[in-house]
mmCIF file of the N, C-alpha and C atoms, coordinates in Angstrom:
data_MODEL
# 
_entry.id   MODEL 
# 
loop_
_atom_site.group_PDB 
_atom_site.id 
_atom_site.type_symbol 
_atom_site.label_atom_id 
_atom_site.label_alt_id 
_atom_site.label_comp_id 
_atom_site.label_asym_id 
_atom_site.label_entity_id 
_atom_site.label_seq_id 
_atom_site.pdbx_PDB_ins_code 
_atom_site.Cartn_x 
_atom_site.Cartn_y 
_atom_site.Cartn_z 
_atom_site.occupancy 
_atom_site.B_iso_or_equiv 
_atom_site.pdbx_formal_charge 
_atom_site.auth_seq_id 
_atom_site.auth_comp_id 
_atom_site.auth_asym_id 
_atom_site.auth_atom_id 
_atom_site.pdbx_PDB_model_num 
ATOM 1   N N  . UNK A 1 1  ? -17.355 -7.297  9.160  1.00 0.00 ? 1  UNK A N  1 
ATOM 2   C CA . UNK A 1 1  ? -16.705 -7.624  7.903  1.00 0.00 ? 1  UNK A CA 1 
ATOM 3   C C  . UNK A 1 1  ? -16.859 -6.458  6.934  1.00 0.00 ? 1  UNK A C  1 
ATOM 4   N N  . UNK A 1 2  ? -15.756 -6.214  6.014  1.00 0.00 ? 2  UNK A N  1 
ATOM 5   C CA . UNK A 1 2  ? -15.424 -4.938  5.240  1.00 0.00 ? 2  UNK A CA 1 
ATOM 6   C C  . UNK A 1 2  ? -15.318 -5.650  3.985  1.00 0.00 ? 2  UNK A C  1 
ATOM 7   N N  . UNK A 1 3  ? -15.262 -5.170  2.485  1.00 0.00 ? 3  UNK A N  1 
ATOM 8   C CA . UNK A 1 3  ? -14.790 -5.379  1.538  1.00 0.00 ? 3  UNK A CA 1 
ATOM 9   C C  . UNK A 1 3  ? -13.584 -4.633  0.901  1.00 0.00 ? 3  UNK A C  1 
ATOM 10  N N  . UNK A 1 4  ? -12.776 -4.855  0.402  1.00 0.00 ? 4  UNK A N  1 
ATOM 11  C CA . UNK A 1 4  ? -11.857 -4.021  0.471  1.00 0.00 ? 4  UNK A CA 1 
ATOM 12  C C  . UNK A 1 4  ? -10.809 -4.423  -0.652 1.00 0.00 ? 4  UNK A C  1 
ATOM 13  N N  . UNK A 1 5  ? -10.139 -4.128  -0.735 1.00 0.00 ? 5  UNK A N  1 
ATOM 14  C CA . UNK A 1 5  ? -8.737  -4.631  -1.968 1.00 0.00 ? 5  UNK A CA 1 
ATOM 15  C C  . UNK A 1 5  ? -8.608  -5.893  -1.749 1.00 0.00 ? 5  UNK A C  1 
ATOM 16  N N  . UNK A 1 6  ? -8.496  -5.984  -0.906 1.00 0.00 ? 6  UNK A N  1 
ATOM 17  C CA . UNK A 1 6  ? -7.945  -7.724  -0.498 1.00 0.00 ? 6  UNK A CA 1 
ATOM 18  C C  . UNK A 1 6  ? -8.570  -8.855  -0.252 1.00 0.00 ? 6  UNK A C  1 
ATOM 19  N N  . UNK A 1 7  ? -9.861  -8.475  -0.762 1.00 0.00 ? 7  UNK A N  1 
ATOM 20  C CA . UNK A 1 7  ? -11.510 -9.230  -1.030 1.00 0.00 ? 7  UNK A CA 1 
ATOM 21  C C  . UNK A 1 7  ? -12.071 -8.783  0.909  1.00 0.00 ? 7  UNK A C  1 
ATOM 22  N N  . UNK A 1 8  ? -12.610 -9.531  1.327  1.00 0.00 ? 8  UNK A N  1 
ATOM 23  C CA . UNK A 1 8  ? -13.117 -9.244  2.855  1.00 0.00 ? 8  UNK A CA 1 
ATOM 24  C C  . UNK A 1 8  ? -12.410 -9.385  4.014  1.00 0.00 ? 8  UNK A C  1 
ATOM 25  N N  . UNK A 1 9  ? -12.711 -8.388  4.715  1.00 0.00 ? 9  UNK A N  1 
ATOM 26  C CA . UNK A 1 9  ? -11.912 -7.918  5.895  1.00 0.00 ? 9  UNK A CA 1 
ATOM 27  C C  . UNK A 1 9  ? -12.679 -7.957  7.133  1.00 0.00 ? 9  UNK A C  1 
ATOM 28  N N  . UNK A 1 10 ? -12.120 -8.683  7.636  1.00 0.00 ? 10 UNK A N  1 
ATOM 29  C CA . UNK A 1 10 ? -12.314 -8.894  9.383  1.00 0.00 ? 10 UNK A CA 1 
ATOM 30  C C  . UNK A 1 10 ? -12.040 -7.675  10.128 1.00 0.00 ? 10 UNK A C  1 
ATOM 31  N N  . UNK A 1 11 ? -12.872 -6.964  10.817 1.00 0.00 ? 11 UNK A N  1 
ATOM 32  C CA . UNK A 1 11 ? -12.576 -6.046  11.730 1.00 0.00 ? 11 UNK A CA 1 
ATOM 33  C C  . UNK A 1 11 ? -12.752 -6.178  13.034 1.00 0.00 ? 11 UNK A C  1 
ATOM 34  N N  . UNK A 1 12 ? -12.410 -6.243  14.047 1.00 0.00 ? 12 UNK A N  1 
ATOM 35  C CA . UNK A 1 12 ? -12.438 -6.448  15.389 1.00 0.00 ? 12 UNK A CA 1 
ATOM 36  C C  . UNK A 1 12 ? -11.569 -5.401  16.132 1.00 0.00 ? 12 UNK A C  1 
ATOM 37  N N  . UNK A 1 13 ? -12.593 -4.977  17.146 1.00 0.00 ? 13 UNK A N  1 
ATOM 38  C CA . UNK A 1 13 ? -11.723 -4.142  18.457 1.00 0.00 ? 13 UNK A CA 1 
ATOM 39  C C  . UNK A 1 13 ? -11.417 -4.423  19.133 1.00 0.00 ? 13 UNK A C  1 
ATOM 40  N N  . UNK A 1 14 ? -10.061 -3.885  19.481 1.00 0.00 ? 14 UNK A N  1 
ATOM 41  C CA . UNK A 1 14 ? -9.565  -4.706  20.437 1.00 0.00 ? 14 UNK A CA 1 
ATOM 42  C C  . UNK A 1 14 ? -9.642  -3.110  21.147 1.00 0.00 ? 14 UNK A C  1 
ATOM 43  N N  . UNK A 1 15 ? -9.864  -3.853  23.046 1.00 0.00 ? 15 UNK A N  1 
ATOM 44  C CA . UNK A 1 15 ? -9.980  -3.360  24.246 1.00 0.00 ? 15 UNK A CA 1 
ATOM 45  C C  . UNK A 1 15 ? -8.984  -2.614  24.340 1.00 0.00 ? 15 UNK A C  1 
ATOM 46  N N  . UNK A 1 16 ? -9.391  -1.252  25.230 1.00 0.00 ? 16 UNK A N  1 
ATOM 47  C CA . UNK A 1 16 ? -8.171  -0.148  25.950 1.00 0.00 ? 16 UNK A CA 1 
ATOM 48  C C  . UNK A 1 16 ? -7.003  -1.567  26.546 1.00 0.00 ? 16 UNK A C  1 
ATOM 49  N N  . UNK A 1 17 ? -7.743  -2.563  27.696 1.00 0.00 ? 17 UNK A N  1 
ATOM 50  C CA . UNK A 1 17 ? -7.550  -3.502  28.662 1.00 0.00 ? 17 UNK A CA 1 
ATOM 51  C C  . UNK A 1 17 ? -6.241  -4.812  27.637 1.00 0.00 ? 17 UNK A C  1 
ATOM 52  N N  . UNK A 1 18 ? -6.958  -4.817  26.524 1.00 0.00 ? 18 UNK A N  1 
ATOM 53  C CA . UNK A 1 18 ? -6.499  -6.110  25.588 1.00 0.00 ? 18 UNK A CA 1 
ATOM 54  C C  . UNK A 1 18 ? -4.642  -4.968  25.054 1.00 0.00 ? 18 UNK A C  1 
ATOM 55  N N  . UNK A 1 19 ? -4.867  -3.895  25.060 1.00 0.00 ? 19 UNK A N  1 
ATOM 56  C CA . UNK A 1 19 ? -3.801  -3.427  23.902 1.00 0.00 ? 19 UNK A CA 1 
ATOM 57  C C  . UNK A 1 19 ? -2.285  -3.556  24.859 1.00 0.00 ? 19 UNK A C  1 
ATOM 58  N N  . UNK A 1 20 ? -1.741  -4.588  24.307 1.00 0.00 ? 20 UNK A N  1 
ATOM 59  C CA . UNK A 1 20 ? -0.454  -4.320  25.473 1.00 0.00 ? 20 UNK A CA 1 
ATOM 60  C C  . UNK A 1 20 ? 0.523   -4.446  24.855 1.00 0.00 ? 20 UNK A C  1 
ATOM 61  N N  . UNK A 1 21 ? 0.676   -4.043  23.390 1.00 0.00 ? 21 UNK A N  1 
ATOM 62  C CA . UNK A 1 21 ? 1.616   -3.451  22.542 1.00 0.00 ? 21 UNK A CA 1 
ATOM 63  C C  . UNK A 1 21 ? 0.931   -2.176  22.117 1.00 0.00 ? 21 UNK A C  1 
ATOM 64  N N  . UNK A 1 22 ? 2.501   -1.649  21.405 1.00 0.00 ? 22 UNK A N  1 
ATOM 65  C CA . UNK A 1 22 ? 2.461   -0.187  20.657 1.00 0.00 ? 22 UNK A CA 1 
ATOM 66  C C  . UNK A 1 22 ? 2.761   -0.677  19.186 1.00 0.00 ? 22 UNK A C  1 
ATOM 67  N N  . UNK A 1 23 ? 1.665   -0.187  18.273 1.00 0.00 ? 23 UNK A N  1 
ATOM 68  C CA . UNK A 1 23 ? 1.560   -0.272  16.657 1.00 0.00 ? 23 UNK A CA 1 
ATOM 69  C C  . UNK A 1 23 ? 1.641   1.112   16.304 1.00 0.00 ? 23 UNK A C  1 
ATOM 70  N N  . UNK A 1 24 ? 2.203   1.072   14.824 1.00 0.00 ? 24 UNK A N  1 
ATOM 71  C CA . UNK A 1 24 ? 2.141   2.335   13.799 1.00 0.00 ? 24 UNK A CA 1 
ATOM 72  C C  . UNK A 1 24 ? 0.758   2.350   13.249 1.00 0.00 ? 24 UNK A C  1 
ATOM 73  N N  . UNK A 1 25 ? -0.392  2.541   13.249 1.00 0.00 ? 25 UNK A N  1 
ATOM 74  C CA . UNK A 1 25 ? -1.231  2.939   12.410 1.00 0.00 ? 25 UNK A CA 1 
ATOM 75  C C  . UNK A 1 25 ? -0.828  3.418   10.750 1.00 0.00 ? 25 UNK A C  1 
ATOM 76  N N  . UNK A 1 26 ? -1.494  2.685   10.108 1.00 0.00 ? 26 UNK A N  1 
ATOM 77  C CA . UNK A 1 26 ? -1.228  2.709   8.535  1.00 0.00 ? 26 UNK A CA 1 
ATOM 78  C C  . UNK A 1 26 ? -1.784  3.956   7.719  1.00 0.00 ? 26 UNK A C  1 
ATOM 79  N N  . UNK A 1 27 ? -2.781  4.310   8.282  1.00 0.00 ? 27 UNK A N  1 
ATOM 80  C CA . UNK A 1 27 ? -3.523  5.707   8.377  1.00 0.00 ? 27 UNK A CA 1 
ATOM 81  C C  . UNK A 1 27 ? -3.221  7.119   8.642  1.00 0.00 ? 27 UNK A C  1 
ATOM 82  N N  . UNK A 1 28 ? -2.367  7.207   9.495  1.00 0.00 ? 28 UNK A N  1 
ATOM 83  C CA . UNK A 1 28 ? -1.975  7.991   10.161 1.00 0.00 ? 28 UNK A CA 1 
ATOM 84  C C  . UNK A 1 28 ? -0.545  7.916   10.234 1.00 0.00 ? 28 UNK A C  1 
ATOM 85  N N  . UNK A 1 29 ? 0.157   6.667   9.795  1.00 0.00 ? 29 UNK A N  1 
ATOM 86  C CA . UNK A 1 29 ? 1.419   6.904   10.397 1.00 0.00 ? 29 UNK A CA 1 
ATOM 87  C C  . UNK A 1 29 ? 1.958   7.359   11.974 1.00 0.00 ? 29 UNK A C  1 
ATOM 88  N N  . UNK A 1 30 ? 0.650   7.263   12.905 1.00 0.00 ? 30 UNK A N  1 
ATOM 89  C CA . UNK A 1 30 ? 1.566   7.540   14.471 1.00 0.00 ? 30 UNK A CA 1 
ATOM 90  C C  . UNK A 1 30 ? 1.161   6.357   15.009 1.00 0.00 ? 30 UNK A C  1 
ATOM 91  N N  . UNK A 1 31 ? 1.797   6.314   16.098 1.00 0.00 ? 31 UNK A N  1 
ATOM 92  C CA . UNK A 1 31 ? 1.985   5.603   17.434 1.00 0.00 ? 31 UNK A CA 1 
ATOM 93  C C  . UNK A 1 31 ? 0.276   5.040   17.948 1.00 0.00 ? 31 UNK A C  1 
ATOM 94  N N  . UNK A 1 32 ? -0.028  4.057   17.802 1.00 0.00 ? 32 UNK A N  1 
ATOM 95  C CA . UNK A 1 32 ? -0.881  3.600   18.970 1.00 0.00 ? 32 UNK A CA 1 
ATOM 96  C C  . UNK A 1 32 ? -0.433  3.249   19.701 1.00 0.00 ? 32 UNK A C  1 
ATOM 97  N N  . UNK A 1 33 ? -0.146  3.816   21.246 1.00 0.00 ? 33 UNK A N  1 
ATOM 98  C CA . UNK A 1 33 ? 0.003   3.365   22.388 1.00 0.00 ? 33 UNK A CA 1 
ATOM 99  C C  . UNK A 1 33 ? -0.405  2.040   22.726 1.00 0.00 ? 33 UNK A C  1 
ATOM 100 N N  . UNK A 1 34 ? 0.181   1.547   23.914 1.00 0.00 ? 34 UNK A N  1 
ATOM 101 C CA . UNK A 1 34 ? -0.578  0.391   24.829 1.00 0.00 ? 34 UNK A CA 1 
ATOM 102 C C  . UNK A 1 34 ? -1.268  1.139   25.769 1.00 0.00 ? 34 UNK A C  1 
ATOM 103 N N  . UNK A 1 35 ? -2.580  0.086   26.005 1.00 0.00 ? 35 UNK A N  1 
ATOM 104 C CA . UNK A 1 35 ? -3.692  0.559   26.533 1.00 0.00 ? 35 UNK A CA 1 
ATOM 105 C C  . UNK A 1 35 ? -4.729  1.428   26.013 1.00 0.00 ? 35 UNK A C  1 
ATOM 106 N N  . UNK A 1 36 ? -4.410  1.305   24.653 1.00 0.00 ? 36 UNK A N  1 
ATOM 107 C CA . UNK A 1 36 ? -5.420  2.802   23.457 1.00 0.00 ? 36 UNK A CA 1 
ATOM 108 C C  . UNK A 1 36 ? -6.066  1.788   22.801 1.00 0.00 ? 36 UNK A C  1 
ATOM 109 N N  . UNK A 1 37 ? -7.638  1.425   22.913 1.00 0.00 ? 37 UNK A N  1 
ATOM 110 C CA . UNK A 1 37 ? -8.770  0.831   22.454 1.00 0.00 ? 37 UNK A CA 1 
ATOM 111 C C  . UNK A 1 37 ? -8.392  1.447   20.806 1.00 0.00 ? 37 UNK A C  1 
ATOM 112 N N  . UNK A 1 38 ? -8.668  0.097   19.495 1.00 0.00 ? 38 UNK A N  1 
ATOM 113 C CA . UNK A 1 38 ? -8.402  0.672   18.506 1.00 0.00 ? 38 UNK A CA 1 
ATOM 114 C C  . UNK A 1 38 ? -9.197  -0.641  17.963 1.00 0.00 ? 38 UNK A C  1 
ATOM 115 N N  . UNK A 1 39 ? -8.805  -0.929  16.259 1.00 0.00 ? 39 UNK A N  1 
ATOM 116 C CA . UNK A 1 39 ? -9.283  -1.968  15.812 1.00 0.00 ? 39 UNK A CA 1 
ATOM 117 C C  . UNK A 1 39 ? -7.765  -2.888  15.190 1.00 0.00 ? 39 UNK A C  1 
ATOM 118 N N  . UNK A 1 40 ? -8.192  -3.798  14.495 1.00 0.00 ? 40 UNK A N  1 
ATOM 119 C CA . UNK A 1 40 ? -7.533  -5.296  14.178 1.00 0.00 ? 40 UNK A CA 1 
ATOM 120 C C  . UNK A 1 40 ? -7.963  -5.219  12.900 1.00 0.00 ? 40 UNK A C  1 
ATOM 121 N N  . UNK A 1 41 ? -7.314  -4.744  11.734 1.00 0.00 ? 41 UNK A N  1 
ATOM 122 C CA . UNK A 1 41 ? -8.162  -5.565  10.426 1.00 0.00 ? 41 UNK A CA 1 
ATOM 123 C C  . UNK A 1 41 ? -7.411  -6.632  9.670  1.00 0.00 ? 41 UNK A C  1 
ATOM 124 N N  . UNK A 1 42 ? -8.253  -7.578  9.557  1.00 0.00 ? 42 UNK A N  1 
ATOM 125 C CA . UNK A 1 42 ? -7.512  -8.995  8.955  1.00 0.00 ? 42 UNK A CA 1 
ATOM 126 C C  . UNK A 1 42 ? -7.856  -8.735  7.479  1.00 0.00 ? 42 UNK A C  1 
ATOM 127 N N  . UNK A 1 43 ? -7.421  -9.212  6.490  1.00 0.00 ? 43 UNK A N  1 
ATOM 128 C CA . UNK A 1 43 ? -7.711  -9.291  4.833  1.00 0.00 ? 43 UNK A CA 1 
ATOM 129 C C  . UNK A 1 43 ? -7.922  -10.926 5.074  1.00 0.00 ? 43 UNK A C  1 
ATOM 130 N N  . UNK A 1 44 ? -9.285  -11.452 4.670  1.00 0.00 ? 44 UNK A N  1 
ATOM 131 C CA . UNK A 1 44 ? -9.078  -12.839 4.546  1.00 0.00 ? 44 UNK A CA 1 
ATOM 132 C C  . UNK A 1 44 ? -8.194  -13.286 3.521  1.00 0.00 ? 44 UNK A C  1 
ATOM 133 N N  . UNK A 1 45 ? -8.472  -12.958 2.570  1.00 0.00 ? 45 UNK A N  1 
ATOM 134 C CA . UNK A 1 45 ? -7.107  -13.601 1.857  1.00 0.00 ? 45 UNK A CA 1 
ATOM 135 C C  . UNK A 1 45 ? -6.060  -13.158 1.449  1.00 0.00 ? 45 UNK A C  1 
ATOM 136 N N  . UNK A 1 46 ? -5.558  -12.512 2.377  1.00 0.00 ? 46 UNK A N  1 
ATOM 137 C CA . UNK A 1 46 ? -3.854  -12.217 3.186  1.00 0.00 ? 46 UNK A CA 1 
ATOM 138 C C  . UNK A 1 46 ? -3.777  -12.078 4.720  1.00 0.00 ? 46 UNK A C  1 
ATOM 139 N N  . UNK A 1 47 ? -4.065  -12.520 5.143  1.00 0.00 ? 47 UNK A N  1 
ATOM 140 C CA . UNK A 1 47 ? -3.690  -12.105 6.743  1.00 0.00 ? 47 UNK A CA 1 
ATOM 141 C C  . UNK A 1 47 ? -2.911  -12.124 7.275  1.00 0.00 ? 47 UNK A C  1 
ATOM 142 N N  . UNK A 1 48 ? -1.552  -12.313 6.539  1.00 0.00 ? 48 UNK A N  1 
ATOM 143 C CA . UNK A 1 48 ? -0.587  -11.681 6.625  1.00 0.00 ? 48 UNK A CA 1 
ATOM 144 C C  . UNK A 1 48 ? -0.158  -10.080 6.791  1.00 0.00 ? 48 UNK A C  1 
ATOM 145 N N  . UNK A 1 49 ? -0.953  -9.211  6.154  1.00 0.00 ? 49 UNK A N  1 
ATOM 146 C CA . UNK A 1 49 ? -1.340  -8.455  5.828  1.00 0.00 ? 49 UNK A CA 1 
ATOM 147 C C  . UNK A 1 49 ? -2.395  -7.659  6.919  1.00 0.00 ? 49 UNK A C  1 
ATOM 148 N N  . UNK A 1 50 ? -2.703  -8.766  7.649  1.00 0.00 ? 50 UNK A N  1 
ATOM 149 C CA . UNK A 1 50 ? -3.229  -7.720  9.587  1.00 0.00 ? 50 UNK A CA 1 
ATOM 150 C C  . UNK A 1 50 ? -2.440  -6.074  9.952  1.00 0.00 ? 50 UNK A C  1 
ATOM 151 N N  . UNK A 1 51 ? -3.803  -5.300  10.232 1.00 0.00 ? 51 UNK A N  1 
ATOM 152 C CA . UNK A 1 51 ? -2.929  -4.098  11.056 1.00 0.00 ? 51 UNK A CA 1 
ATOM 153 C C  . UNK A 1 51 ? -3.814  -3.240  11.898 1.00 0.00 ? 51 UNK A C  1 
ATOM 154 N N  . UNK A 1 52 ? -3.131  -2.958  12.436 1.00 0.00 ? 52 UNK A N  1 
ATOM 155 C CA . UNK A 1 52 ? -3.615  -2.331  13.637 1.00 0.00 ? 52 UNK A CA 1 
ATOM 156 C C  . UNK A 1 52 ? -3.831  -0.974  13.181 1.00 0.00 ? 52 UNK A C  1 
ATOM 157 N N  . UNK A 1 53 ? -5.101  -0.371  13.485 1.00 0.00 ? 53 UNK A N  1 
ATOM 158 C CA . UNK A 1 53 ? -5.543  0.769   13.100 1.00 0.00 ? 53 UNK A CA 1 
ATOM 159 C C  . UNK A 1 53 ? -6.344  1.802   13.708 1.00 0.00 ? 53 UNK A C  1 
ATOM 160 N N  . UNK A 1 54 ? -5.836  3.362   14.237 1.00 0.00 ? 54 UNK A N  1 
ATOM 161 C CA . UNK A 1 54 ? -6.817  4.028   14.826 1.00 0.00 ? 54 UNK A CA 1 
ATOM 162 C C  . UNK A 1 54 ? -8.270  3.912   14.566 1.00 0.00 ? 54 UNK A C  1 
ATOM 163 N N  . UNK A 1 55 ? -9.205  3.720   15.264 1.00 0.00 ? 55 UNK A N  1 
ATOM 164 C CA . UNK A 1 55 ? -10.934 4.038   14.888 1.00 0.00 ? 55 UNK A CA 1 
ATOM 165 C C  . UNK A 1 55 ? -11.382 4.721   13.488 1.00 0.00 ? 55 UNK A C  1 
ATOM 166 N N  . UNK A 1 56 ? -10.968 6.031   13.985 1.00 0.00 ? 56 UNK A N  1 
ATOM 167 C CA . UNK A 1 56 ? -10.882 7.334   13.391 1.00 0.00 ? 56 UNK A CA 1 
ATOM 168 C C  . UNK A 1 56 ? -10.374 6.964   12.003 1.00 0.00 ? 56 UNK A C  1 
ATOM 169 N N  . UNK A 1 57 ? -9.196  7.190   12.023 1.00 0.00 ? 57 UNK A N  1 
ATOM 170 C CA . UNK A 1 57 ? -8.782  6.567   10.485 1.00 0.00 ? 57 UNK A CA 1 
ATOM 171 C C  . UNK A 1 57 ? -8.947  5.930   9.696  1.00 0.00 ? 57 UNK A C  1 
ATOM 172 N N  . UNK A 1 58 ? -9.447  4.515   10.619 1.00 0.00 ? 58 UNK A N  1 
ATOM 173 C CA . UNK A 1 58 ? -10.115 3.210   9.713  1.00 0.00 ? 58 UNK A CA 1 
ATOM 174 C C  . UNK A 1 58 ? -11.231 3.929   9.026  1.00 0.00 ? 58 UNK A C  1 
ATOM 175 N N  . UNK A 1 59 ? -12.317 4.959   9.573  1.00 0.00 ? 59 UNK A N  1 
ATOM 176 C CA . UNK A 1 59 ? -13.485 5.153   9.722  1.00 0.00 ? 59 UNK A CA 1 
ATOM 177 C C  . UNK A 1 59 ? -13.162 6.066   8.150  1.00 0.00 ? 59 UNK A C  1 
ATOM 178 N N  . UNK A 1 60 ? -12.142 6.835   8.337  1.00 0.00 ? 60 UNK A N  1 
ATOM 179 C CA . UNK A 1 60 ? -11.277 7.909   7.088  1.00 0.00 ? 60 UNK A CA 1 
ATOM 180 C C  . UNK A 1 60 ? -10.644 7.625   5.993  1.00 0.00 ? 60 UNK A C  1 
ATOM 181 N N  . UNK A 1 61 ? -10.642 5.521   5.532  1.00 0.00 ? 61 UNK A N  1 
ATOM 182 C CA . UNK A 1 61 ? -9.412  5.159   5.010  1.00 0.00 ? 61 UNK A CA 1 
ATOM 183 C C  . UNK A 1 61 ? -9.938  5.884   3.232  1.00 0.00 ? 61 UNK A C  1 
ATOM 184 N N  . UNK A 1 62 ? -11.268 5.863   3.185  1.00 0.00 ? 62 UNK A N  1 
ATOM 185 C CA . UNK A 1 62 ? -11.681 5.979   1.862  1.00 0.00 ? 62 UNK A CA 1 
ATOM 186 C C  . UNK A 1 62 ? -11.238 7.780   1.414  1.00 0.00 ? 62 UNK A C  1 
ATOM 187 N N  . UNK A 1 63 ? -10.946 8.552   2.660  1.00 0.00 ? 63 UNK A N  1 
ATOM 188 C CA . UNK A 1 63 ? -11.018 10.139  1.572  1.00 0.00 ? 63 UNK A CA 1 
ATOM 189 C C  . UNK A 1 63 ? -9.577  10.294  1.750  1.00 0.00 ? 63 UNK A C  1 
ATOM 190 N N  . UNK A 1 64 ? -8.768  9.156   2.307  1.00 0.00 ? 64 UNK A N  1 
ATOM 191 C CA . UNK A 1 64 ? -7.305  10.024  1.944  1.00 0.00 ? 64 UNK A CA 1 
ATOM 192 C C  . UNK A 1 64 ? -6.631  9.857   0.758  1.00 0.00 ? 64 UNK A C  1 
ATOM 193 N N  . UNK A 1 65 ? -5.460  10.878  0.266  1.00 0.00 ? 65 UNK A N  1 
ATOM 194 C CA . UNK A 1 65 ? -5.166  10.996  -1.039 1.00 0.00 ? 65 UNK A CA 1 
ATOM 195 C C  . UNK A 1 65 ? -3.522  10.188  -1.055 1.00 0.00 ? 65 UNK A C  1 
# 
């Protein structure tokens, strides 16, 4: 669990094995493949608002401009 804009955030990884769609990363703007181990972040209060996000980036969301 994260805190974040959207009060607390669920983070979960999902498996190389589990990924069997391709997402845009919000971070990065590219391609997560299927089959590319990444994370899931939920906003509890929007989870509507779920996205799929490189490691790396999630790990980066605080220094980008």
């Amino acid at each position: 669990m994260w805190n974040g804009l959207y009060g607390t955030v669920e983070v979960r990884r999902v498996q190389p094995y589990e990924a069997n769609k391709v997402y845009v990363c919000p971070g990065c703007h590219q391609h997560i493949p299927k089959g590319t181990g990444h994370l899931v972040c939920v906003p509890s209060d929007a989870p509507d608002l779920r996205r799929h996000w490189h490691k790396g980036c999630w790990e980066r969301r605080d220094r980008r401009t």
